[in-house]
MMTF fields as JSON, N, C-alpha, C and O atoms, coordinates in Angstrom:
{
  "mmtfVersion": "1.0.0",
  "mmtfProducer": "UNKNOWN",
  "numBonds": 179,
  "numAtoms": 180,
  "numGroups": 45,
  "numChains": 1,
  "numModels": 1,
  "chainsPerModel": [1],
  "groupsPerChain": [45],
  "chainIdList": ["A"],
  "bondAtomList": [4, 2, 8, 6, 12, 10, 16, 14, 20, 18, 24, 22, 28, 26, 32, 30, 36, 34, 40, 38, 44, 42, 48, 46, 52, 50, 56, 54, 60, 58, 64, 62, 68, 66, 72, 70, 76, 74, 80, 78, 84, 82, 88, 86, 92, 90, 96, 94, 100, 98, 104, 102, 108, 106, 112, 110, 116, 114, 120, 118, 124, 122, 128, 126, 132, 130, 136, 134, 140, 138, 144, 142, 148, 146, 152, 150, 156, 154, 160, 158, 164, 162, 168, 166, 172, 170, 176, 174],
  "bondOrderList": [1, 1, 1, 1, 1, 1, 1, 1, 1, 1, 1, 1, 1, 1, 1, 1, 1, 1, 1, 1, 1, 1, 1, 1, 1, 1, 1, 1, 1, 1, 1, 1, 1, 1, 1, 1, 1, 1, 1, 1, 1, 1, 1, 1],
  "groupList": [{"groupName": "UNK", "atomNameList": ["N", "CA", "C", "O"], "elementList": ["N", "C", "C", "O"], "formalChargeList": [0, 0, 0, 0], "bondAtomList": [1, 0, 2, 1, 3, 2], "bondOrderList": [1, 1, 2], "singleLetterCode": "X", "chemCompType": "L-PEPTIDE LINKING"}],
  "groupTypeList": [0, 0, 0, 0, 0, 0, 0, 0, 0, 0, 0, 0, 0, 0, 0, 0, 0, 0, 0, 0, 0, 0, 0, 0, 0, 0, 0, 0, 0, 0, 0, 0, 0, 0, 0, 0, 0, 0, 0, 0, 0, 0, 0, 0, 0],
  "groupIdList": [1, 2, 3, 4, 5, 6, 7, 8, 9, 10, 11, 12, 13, 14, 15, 16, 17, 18, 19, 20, 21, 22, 23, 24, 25, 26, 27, 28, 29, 30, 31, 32, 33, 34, 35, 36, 37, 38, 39, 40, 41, 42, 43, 44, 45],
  "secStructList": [7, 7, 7, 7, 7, 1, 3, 3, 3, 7, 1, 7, 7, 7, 5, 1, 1, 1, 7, 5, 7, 7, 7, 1, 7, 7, 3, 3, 3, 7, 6, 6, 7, 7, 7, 7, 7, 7, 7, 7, 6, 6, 1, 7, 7],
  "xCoordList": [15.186, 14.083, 13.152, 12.707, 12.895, 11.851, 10.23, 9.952, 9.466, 8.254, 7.505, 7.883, 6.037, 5.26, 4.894, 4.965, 4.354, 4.162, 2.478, 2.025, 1.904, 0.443, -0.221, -1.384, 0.565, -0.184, 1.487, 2.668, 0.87, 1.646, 0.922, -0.063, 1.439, 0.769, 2.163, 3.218, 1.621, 2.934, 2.481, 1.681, 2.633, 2.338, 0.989, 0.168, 0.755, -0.688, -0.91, -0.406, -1.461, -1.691, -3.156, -4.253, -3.143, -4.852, -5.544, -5.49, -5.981, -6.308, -7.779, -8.693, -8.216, -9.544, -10.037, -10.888, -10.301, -10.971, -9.102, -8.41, -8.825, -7.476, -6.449, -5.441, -6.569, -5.596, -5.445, -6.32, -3.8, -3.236, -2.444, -1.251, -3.475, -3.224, -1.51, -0.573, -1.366, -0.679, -0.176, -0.833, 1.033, 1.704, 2.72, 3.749, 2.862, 3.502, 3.466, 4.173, 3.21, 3.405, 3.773, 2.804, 4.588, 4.969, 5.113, 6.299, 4.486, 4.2, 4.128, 3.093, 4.93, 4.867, 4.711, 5.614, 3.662, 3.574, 3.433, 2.474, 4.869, 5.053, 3.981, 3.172, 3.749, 3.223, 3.752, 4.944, 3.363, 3.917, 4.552, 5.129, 4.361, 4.752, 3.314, 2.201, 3.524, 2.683, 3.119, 4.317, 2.066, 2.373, 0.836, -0.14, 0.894, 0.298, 0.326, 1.329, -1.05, -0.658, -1.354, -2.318, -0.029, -0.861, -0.91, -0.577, -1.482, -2.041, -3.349, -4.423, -3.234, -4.44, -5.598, -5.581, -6.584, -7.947, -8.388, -8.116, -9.165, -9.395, -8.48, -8.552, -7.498, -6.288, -6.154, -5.343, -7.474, -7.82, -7.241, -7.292, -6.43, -6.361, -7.121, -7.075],
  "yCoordList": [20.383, 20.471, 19.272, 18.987, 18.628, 17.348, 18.142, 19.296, 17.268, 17.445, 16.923, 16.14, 17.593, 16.809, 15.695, 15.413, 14.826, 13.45, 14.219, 15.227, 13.159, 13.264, 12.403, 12.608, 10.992, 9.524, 9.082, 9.095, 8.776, 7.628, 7.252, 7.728, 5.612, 4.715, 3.697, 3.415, 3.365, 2.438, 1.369, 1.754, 0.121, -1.002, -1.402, -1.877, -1.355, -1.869, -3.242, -3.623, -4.09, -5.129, -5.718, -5.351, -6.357, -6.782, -8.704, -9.514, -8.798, -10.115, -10.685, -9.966, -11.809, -12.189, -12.919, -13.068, -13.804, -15.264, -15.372, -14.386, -16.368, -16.667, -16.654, -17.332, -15.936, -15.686, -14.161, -13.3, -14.049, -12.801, -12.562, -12.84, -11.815, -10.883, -10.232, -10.758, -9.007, -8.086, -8.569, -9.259, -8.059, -7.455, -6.867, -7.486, -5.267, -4.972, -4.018, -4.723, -2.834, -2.483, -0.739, 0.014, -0.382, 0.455, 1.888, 1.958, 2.706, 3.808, 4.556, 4.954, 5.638, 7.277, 7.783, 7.516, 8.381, 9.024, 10.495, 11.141, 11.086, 12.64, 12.974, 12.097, 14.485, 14.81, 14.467, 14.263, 14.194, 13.764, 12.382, 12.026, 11.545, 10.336, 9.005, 9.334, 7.895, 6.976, 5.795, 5.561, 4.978, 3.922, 3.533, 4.279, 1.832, 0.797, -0.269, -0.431, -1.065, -2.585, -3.287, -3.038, -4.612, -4.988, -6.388, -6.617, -7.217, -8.363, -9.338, -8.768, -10.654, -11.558, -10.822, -10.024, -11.208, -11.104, -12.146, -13.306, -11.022, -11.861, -12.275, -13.4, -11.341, -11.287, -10.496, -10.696, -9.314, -8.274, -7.393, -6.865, -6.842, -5.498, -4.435, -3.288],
  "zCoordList": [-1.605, -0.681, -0.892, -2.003, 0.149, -0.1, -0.263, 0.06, -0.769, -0.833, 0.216, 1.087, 0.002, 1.205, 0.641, -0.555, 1.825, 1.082, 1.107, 1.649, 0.233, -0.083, 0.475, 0.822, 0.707, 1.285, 2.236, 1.887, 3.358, 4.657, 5.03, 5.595, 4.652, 5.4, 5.883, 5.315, 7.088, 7.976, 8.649, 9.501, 8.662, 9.011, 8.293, 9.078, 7.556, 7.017, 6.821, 5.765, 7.433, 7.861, 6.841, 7.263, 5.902, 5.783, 5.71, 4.784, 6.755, 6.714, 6.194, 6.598, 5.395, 5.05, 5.437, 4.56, 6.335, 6.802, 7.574, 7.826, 7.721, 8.448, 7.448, 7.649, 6.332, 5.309, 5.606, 5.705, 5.744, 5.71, 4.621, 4.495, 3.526, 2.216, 2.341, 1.74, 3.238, 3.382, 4.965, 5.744, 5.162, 6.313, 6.495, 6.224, 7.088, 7.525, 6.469, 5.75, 5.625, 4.545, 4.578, 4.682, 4.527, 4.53, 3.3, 2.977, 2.756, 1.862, 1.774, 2.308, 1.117, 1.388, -0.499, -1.291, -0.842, -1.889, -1.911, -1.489, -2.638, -3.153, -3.829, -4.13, -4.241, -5.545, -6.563, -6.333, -8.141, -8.921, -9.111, -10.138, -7.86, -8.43, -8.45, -8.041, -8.853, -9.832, -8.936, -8.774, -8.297, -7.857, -8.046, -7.97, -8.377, -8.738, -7.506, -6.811, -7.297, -6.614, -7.926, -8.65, -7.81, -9.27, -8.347, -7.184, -9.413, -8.865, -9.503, -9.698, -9.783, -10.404, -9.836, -8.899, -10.537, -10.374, -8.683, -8.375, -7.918, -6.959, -5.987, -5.494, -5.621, -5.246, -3.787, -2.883, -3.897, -2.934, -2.766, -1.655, -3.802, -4.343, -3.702, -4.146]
}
């Protein structure tokens, strides 16, 4: 039996001045599982 997801997110797009950080980002988090964005300092995390 699958679980419910807790977090969907689909296409997530994030831009800062004419720099595009992210595109297109796709995420589904269960209960019980552990996900991280890692990344330098100043990165926009």
């Amino acid at each position: 039996m699958k679980s419910e997801r807790v977090l969907r997110i689909e296409g997530l797009c994030v831009k800062v001045g004419d720099a595009h950080i992210l595109g297109g980002i796709d995420l589904e988090v269960r209960p019980g599982e552990v996900h991280a964005i890692m990344g330098p300092n100043g990165s926009g995390k």
